[in-house]
C-alpha positions as CSV (number, residue, x, y, z in Angstrom):
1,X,23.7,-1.2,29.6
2,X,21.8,2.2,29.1
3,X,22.9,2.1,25.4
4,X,21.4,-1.4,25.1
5,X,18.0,-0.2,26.7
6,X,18.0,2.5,24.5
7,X,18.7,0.8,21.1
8,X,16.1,-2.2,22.2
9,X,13.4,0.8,23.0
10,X,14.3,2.6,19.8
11,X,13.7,-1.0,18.2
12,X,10.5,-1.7,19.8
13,X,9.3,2.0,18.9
14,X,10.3,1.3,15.1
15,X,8.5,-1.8,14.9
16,X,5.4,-0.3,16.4
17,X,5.4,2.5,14.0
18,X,5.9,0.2,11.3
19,X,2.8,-2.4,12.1
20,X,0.8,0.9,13.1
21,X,2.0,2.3,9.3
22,X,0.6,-0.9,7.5
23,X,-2.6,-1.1,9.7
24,X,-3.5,2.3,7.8
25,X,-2.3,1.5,4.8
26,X,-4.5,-1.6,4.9
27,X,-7.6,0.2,5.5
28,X,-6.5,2.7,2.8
29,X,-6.6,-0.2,0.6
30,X,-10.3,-1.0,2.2
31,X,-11.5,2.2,1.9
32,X,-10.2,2.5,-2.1
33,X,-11.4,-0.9,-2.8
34,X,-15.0,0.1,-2.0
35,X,-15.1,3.4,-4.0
36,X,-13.7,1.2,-6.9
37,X,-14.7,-2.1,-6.9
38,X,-17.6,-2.6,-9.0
39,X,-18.1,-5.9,-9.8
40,X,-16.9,-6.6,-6.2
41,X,-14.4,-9.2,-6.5
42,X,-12.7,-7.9,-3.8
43,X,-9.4,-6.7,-5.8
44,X,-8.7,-3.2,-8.2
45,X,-8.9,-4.0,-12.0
46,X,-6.6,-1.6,-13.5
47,X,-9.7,-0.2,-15.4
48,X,-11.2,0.5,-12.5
49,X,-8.0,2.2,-11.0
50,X,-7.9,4.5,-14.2
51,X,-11.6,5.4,-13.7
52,X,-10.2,7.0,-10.4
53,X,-7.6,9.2,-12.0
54,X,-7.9,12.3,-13.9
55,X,-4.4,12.1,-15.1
56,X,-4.5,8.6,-16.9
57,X,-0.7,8.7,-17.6
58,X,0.2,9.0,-13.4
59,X,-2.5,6.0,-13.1
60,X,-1.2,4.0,-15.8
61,X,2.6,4.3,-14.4
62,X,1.7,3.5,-10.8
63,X,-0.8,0.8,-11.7
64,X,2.4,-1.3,-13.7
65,X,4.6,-0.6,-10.6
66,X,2.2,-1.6,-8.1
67,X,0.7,-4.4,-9.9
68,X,3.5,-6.8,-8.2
69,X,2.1,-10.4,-10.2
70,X,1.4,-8.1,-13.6
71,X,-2.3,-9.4,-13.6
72,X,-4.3,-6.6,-14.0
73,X,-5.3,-6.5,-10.7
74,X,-4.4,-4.5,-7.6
75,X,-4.7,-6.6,-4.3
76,X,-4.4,-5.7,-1.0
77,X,-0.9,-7.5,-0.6
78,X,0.6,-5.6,-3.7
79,X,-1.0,-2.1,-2.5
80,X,0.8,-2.8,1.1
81,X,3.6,-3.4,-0.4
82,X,4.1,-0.8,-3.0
83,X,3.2,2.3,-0.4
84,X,5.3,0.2,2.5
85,X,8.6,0.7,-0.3
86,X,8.0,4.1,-0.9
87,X,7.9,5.1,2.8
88,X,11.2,2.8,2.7
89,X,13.1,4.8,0.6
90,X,12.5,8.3,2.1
């Protein structure tokens, strides 16, 4: 019984830290999106990502992994879910 207790808190506390881990990454993605945006249509152009970056080579790279639809554009679900794999695979 005492294992059970401890694998359903060590469950609980792993699903916490998870939903707490994409609530920051989510305002990450808010907080970029307002330093980059400028034509405000709510999503990163990949020329606007580049204009972040002084090494245009890292940006370029990231940008074509992140960009999950291969668009052009960075949106919040495809930001979440590139930075929530990489902390996957640590």
């Amino acid at each position: 019984m005492l294992i059970f207790i401890v694998s359903a808190s060590l469950s609980l506390f792993a699903q916490i830290s998870t939903k707490e881990m994409e609530k920051n990454v989510r305002q990450i993605y808010k907080d970029l999106l307002k330093e980059t945006d400028k034509n405000k249509d709510g999503k990163i152009s990949k020329a606007e990502y580049l204009a972040i970056y002084k090494d245009k080579k890292y940006a370029e790279e990231n940008f074509k992994k992140w960009d999950g639809n291969k668009d052009g554009y960075l949106t919040e679900e495809e930001y979440v879910k590139a930075v929530m794999d990489m902390g996957k695979k640590k």
